[in-house]
C-alpha positions in Angstrom: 7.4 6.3 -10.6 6.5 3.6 -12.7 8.3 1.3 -15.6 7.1 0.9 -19.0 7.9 -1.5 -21.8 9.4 0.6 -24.5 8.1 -0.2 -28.1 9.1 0.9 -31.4 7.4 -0.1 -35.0 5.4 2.2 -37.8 7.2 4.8 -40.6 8.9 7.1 -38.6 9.7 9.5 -41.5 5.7 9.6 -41.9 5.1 9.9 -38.2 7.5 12.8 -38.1 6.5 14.5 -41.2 2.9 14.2 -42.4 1.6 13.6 -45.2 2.7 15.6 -48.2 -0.8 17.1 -49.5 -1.5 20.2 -48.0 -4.6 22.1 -49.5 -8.1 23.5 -48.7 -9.1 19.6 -48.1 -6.5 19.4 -45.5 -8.1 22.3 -43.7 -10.9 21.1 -41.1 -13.4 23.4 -38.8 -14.6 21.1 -35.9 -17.6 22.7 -33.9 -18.4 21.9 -30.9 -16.9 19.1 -28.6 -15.3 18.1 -32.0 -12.4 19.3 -31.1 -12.1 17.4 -28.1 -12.7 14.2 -29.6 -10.3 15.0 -32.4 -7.0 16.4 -30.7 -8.3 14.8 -26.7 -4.7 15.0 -25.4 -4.7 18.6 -25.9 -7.5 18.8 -23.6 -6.5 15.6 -20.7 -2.8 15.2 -21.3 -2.9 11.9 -23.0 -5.5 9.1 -23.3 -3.2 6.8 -21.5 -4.0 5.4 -18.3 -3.0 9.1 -16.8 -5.8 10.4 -18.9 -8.8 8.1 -18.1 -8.2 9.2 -14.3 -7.9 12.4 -15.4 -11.4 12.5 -16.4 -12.0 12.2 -12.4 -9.9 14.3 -11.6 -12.2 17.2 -13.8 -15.2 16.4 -12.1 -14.0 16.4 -9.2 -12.2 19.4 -8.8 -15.5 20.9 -10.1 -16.9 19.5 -7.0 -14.0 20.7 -4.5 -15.1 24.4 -6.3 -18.0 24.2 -4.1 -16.3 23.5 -1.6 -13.8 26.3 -1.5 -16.8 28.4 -1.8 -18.1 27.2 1.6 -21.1 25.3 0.0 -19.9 21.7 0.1 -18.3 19.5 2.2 -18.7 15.6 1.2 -17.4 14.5 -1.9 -18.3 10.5 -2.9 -16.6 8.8 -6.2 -17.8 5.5 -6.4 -16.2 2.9 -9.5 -18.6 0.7 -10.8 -18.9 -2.8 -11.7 -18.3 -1.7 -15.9 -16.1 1.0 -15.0 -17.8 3.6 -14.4 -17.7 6.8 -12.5 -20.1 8.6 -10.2 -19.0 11.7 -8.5 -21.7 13.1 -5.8 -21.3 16.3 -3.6 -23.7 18.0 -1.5 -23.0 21.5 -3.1 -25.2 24.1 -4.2 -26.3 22.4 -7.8 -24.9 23.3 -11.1 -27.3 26.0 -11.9 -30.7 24.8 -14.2 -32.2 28.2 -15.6 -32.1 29.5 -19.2 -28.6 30.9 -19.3 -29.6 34.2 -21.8 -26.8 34.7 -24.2 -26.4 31.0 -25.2 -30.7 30.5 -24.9 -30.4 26.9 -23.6 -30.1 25.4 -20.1 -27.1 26.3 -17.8 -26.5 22.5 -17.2 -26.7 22.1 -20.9 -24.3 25.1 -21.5 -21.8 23.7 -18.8 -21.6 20.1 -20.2 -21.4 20.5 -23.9 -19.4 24.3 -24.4 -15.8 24.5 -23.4 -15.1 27.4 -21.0 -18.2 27.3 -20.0 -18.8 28.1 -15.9 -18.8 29.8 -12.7 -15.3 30.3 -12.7 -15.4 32.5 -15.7 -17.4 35.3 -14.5 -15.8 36.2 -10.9 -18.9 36.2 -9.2 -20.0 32.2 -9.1 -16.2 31.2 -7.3 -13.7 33.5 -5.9 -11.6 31.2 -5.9 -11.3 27.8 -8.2 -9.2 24.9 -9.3 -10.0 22.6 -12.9 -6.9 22.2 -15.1 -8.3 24.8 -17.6 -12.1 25.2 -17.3 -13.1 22.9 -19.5 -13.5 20.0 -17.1 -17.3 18.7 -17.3 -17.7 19.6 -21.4 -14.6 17.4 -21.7 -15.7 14.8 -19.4 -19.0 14.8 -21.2 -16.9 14.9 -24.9 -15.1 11.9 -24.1 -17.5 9.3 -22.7 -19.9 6.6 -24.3 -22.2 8.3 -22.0 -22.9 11.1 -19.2 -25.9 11.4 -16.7 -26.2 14.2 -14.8 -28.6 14.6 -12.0 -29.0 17.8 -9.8 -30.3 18.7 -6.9 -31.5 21.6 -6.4 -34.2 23.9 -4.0 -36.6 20.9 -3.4 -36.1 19.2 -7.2 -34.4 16.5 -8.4 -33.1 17.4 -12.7 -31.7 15.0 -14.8 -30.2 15.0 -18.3 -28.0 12.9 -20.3 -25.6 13.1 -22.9 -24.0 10.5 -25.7 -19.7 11.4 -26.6 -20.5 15.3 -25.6 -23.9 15.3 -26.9 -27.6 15.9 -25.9 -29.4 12.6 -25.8 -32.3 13.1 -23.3 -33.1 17.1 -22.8 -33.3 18.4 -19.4 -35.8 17.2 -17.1 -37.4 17.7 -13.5 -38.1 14.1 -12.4 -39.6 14.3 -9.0 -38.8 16.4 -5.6 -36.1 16.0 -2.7 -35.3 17.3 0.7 -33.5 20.8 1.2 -30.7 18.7 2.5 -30.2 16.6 -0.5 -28.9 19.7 -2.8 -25.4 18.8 -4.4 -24.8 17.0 -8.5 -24.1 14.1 -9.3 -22.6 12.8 -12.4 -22.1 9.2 -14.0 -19.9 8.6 -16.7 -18.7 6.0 -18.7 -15.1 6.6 -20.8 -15.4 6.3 -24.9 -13.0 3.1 -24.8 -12.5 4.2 -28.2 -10.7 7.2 -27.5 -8.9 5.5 -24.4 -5.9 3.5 -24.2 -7.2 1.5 -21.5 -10.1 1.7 -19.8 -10.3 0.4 -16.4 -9.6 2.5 -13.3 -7.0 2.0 -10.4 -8.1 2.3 -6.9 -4.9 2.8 -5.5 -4.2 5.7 -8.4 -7.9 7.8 -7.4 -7.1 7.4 -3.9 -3.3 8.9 -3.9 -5.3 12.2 -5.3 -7.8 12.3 -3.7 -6.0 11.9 -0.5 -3.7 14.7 -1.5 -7.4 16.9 -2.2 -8.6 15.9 1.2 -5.3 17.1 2.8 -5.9 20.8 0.9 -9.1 21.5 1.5 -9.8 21.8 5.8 -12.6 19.4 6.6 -13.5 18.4 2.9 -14.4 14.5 3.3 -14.2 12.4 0.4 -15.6 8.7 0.0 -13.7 6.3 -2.5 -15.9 3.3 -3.2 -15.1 0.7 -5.4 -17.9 -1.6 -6.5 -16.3 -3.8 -8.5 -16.4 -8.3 -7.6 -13.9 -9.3 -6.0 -12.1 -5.8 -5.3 -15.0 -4.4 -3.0 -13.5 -1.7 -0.9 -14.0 1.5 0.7 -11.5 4.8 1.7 -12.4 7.8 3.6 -10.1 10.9 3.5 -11.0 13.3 5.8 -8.4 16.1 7.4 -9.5 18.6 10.4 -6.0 19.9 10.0 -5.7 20.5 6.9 -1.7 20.9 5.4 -0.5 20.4 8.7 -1.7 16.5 9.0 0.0 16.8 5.1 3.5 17.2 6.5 3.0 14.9 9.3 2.2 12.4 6.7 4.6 12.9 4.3 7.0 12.7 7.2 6.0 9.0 8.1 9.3 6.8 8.0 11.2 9.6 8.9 12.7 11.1 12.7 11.0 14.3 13.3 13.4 16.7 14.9 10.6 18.5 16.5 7.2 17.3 17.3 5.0 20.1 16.1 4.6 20.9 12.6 5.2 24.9 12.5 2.0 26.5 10.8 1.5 30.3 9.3 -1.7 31.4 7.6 -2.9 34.4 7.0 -4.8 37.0 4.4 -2.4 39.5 2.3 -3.6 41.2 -0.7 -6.3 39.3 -0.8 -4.8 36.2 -1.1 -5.5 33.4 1.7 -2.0 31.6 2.7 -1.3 28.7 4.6 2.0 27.4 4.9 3.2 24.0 7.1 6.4 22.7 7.5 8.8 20.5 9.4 12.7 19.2 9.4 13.3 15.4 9.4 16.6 13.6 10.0 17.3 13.1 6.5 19.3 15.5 4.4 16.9 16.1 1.4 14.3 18.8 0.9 10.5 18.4 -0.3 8.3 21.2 -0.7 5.0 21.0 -2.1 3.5 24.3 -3.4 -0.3 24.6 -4.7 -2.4 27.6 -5.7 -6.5 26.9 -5.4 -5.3 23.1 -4.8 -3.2 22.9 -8.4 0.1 21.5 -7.9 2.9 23.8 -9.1 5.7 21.2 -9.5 7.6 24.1 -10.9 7.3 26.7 -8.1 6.6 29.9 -8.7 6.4 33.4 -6.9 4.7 31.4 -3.3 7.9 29.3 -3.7 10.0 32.9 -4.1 8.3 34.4 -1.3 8.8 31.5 1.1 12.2 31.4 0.6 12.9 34.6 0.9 11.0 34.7 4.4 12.7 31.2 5.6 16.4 32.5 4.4 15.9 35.7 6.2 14.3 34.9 9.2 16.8 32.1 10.4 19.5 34.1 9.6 18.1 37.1 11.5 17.6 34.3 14.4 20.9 32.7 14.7 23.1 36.2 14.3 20.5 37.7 17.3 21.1 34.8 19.2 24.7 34.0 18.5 24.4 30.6 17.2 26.2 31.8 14.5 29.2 33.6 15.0 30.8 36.6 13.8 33.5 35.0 11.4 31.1 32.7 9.9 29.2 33.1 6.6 25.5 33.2 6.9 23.6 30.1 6.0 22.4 29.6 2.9 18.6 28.7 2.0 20.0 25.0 1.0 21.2 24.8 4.5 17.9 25.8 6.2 16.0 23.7 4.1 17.8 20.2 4.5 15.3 18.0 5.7 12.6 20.2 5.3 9.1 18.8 4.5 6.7 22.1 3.8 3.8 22.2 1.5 2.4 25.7 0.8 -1.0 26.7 -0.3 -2.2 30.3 -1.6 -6.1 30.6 -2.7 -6.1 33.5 -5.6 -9.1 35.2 -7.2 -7.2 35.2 -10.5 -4.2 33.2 -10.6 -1.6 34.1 -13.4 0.1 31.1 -14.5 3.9 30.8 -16.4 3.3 28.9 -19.8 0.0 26.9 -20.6 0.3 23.8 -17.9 -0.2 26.3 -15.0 2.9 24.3 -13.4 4.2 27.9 -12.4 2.8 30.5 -10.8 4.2 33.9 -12.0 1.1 36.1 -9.6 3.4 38.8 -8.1 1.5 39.3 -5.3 1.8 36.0 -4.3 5.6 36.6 -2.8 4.8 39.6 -1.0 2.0 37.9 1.0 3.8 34.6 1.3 7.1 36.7 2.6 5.1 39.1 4.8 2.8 36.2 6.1 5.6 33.8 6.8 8.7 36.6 7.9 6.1 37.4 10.4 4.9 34.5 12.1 7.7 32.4 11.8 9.7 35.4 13.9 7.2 34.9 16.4 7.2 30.9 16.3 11.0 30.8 16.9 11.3 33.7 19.6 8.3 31.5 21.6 10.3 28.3 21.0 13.9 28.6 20.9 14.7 24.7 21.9 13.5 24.2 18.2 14.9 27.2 17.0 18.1 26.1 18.2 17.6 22.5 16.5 17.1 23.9 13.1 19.9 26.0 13.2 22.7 23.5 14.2 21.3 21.4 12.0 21.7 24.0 9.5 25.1 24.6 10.2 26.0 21.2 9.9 24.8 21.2 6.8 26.6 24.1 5.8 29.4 22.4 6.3 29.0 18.9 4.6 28.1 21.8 1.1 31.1 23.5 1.6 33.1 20.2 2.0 30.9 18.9 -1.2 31.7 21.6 -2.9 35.4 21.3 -2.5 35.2 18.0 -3.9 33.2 18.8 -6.4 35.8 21.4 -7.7 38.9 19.0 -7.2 36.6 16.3 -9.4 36.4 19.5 -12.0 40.0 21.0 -11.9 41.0 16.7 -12.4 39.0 16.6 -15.3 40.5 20.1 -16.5 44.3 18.8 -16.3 43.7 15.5 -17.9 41.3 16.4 -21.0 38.5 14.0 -21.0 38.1 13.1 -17.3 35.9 10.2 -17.8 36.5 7.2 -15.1 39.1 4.9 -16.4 36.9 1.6 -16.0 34.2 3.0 -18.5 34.1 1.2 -21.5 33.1 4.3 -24.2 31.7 4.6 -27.3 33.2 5.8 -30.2 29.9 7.8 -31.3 29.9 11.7 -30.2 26.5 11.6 -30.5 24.0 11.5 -27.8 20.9 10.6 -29.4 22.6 7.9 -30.4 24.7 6.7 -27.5 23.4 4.7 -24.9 25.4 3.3 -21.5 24.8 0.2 -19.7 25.5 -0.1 -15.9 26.5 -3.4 -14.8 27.2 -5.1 -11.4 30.8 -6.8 -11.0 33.5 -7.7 -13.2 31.5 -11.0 -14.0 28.9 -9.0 -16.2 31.7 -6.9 -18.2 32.9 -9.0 -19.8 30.5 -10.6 -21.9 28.7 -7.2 -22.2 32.2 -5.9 -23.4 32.6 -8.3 -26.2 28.8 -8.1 -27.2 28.1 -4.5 -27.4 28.4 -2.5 -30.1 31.4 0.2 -29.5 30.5 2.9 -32.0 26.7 3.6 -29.6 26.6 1.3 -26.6 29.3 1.9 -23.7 29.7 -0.3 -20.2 30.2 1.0 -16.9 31.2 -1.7 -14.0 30.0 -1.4 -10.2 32.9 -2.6 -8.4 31.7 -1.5 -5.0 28.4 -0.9 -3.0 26.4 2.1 -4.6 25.9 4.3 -1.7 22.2 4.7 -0.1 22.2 8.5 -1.4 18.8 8.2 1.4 21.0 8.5 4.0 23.6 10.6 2.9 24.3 14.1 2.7 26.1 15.7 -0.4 30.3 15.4 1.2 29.7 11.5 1.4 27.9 11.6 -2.0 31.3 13.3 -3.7 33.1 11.1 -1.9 31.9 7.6 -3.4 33.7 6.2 -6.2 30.6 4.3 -8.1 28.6 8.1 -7.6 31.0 9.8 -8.7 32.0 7.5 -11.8 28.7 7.8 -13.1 28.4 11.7 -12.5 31.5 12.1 -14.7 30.6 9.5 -17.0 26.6 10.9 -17.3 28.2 14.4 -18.2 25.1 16.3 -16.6 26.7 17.0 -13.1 24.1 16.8 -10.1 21.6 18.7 -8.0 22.0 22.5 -8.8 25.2 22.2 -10.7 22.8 19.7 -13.5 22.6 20.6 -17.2 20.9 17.9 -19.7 21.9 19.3 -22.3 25.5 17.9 -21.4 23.9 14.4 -21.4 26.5 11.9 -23.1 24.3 9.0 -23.5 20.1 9.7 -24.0 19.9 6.2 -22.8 20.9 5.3 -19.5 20.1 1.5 -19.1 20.5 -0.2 -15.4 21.6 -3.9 -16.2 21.5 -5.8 -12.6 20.8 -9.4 -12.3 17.3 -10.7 -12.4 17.4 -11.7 -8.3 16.9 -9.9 -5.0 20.9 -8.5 -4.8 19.9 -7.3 -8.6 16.5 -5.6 -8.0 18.6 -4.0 -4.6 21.4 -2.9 -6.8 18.7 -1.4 -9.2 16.6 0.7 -6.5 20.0 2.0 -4.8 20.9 3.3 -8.4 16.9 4.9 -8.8 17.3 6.3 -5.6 20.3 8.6 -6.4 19.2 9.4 -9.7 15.5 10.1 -8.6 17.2 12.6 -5.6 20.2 14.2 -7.7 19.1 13.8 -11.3 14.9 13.6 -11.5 15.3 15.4 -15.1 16.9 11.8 -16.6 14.0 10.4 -15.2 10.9 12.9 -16.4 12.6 13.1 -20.3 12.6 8.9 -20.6 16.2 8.5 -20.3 16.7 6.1 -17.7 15.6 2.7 -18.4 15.9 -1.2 -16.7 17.5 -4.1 -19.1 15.6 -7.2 -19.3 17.5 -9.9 -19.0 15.6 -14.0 -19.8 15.4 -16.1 -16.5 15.4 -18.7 -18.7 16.7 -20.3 -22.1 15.0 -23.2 -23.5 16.7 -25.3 -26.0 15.0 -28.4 -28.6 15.2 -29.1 -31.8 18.4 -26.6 -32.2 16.2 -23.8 -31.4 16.9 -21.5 -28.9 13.9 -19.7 -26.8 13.9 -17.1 -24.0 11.5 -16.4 -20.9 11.4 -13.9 -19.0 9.1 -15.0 -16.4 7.6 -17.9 -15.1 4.6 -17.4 -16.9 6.4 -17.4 -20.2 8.2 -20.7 -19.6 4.9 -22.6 -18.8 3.7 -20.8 -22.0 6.7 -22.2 -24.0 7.0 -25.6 -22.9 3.0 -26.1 -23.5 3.9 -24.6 -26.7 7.0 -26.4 -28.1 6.9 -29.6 -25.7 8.8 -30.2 -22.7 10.1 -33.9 -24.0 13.7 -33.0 -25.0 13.9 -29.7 -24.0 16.7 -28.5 -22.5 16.1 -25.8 -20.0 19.0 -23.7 -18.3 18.2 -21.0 -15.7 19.8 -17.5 -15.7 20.8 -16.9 -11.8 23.3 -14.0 -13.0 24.5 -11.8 -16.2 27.7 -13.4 -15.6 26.4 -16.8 -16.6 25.4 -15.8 -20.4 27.7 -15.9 -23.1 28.4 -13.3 -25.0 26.2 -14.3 -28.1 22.8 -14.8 -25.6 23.6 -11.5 -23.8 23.5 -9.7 -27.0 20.6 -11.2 -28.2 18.9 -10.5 -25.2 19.9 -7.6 -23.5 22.0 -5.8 -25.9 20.7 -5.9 -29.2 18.1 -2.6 -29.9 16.5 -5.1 -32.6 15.7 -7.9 -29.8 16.2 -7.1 -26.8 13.2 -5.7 -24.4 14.3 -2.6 -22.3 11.8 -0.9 -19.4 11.6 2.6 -19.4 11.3 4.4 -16.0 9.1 7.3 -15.7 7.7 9.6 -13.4 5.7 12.7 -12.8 4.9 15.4 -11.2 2.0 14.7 -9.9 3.5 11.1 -8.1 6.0 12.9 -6.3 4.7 13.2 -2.7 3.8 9.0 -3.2 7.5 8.7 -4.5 8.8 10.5 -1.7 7.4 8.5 0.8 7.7 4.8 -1.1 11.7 5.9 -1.2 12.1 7.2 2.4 10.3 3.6 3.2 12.5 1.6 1.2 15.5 3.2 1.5 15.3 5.0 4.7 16.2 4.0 8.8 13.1 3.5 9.6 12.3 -0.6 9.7 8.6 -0.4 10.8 7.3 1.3 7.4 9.3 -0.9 5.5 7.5 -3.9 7.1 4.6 -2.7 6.8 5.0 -1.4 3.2 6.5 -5.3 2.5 3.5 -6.5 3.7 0.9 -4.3 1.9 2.8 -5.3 -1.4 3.8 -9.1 -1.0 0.7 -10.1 -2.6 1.7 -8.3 -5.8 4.8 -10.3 -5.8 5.3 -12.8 -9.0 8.7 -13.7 -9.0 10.8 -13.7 -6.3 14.2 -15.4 -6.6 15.3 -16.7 -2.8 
């Protein structure tokens, strides 16, 4: 998850709309990597800062190819001191021979035509990842500048390329060992086309760890070169998935001490599947096909399921741990507290939609079902201590849902009998419209009022906190229901949670978190992301959850007023303005502002500055585990995790 300053400026109606000539002018045929350079977010995403490590990411998973093949098995990505990028692997060599139809160089063909590769023709991989195939021509398309050097039977190749074109031909520059085979590629991103254009450590080595974990005995070096930020990682994973869950799992109690594993071969697709319950009351499964996450499931997700569902069922009846009267459990119930990831390697994945965030191959769920039905079975019969662990916990969970869901339909019959069913201490809006609305959460009585009087009532509506927001962390759903600040700002949301959500019953498209600008604030704040990162991650992924800004300061000479809103700011301003005869107050609380400065700086869309929290799918095994550390029982992570991060610390209000 991170939080980003939300901006707005520029002709929206000319932004939305075009221009209004539309002839044969308007019409343009790029050739080439044209189109790459042109349109690059069609190719990468974005050019954000998501983008520029998505150019790793390409080359990279180019490399891990080779290694799914069984011909490589070191993978080095070094950052240099100008932020640049060398990937190394020891694989077989892109390919250096006159590739007939296009009558130029493979390595040439690879780095300069889109869908251009071994993964094309079925016989170079069985089995690949890359986003789309396009990874090194895009790479190459979007840098200053690309070497390439291979090595190859006994010779070393080189060539190089300028923005995704041929600058220095192909070229055998000397000899090397047998042992020395592999590419290696240096780039350096167009800062042009980029956003910004210097890489994060910590961002390469959340992926590359996650790579590392997929691929059985891969290892992968991150170096960074850089002064002052010299540093080294090594990720490197005998057991594969299975060290995945156990890691994943850190910060929370294991209720078994072996992860359960299932692999196998079914329809000629490889499965391996690891999982493991944990004390808390919150599922998260990973699923990946040819190591691409598929945040959105697919038919691997069906078939496991399916198999889990089943199979404990079948268990609990044979074994009387459930008895006759009693419904059998439902997948939810098996799967609270489950950590699984599950990985299928496919000749020829079909994918749902263009993102390949889905996987829609058939076969996929009968060899996930078969493969899991059958070896789970087996797992359970040879351990029924754990069998039995999973299954009461199941049925406790059972349950909690079926008191949840009795409160959940006494909140909905309420709502029914008395028409609009919003909490009585919201403070509305007049507008019906979402796209306009927006609703502020505030802590205490002492912030309503002044955020009462300043708001605007036709768009802006105020919620109050009067209690402790509960630590959804640590809670299953019956305690969740059961809150009175949870379940005000279900009702007042509109959207409903977990699998009863629906955004398009959103009331308010902005959803804006105002705590106070100290430690009980920024606690207040992360208890509020934690329930609607676990109930509600759609608000989240669409941009409409966001963090008000309030001043720690307000500076006052010469009968004009200033704001800071950090430390820096205020040295900025008082160099700027003077600090003979300024008059300096400090914010300690929301409460303290009057209405007029709380509307000016927290209120007002034309002044104010507002954080937007975002997230994505492919943070969501790092957000897992930063929550669980925070939030969780667990004191030792959270230590550790405090220690790790003090340094980043700017402003910390004791």
């Amino acid at each position: 998850m991170s939080i980003e300053m939300e901006e707005f400026g520029g002709n929206e109606s000319e932004f939305l709309h075009g221009s209004k000539e539309y002839g044969a002018d308007q019409i343009q045929i790029l050739e080439g990597l044209e189109a790459v350079r042109k349109r690059p977010g069609m190719y990468i995403g974005s050019t954000s800062v998501r983008g520029l490590h998505h150019l790793v990411y390409e080359i990279v998973d180019n490399s891990v190819d080779e290694a799914l093949a069984g011909f490589c098995n070191t993978i080095t990505v070094k950052i240099h001191q100008n932020n640049s990028i060398t990937v190394r692997d020891n694989g077989r060599g892109i390919p250096v021979d006159i590739q007939k139809k296009a009558g130029k160089s493979a390595l040439e063909v690879v780095f300069t035509v889109l869908h251009a590769g071994g993964k094309f023709g079925g016989a170079g991989y069985k089995v690949s990842g890359g986003l789309h195939g396009v990874g090194a021509s895009v790479v190459n398309a979007l840098s200053e500048w690309l070497d390439v050097k291979v090595y190859k039977e006994g010779k070393i190749y080189t060539m190089s390329f300028a923005k995704g074109k041929v600058t220095k031909p192909i070229e055998c520059i000397g000899t090397c060992s047998e042992e020395e085979q592999g590419t290696e590629v240096h780039f350096l991103p167009d800062a042009s086309i980029f956003e910004e254009s210097v890489y994060d450590f910590e961002t390469l080595k959340i992926r590359l760890r996650e790579t590392a974990f997929l691929t059985k005995n891969l290892k992968i070096r991150l170096v960074d070169e850089r002064e002052g930020q010299e540093k080294e990682k090594e990720f490197h994973y005998e057991g594969g998935i299975q060290e995945f869950v156990t890691f994943l799992n850190k910060g929370k109690e294991a209720l078994y001490p072996d992860v359960i594993y299932c692999e196998g071969e079914k329809e000629k697709i490889l499965v391996e599947v690891a999982m493991q319950h944990n004390d808390s009351y919150t599922e998260n499964i990973y699923t990946f096909v040819n190591n691409i996450n598929t945040p959105e499931g697919g038919t691997h997700l069906t078939g496991f399921k399916n198999a889990l569902t089943k199979t404990f069922n079948d268990y609990a009846r044979q074994n009387k741990l459930l008895k006759d009267s009693e419904a059998n459990l439902s997948g939810e119930d098996i799967r609270e507290g489950l950590t699984c990831i599950i990985s299928v390697k496919i000749e020829d994945p079909q994918f749902e939609g263009q993102t390949k965030q889905k996987l829609g191959t058939s076969e996929a769920q009968v060899a996930v079902q078969g493969i899991v039905s059958e070896q789970l079975t087996y797992f359970l019969e040879q351990n029924p201590a754990v069998a039995k662990v999973i299954c009461e916990k199941s049925i406790l969970a059972q349950r909690a849902r079926a008191a949840a869901r009795k409160a959940r339909d006494l909140t909905r019959r309420k709502s029914a009998l008395d028409g609009v069913g919003l909490p009585g201490k919201l403070a509305d809006c007049s507008s019906k419209d979402p796209e306009r609305c927006e609703i502020f959460i505030v802590e205490g009585d002492s912030a309503l009022g002044p955020a009462k009087e300043g708001r605007n009532p036709e768009t802006q509506a105020v919620l109050p906190l009067r209690g402790k927001v509960l630590n959804v962390q640590k809670a299953r759903l019956d305690r969740i229901y059961a809150n009175e600040e949870i379940k005000g700002m279900i009702t007042a949301f509109g959207t409903g949670i977990h699998e009863d959500f629906d955004l398009s019953k959103l009331r308010y498209h902005k959803i804006i978190i105002m705590t106070d600008a100290d430690v009980d604030g920024a606690h207040i704040s992360t208890l509020m992301l934690t329930f609607i990162y676990n109930f509600m991650p759609e608000l989240i992924r669409k941009g409409h959850v966001y963090l008000a800004q309030p001043p720690l300061f307000t500076i006052q000479k010469n009968k004009k007023h200033y704001y800071a809103y950090s430390d820096e700011e205020y040295q900025r301003i008082l160099k700027e303005i003077g600090s003979d005869g300024a008059d300096v107050s400090r914010f300690k609380g929301l409460g303290e502002m009057n209405t007029e400065e709380l509307q000016e700086t927290t209120l007002d869309p034309e002044s104010r500055t507002l954080l937007r929290v975002n997230m994505s799918d492919e943070d969501k095994a790092e957000l897992d585990i930063t929550f669980t550390t925070l939030m969780g029982d667990q004191v030792e992570p959270r230590r550790e995790f405090i220690e790790q991060n003090a340094r980043y610390v700017t402003n910390l209000d004791i």
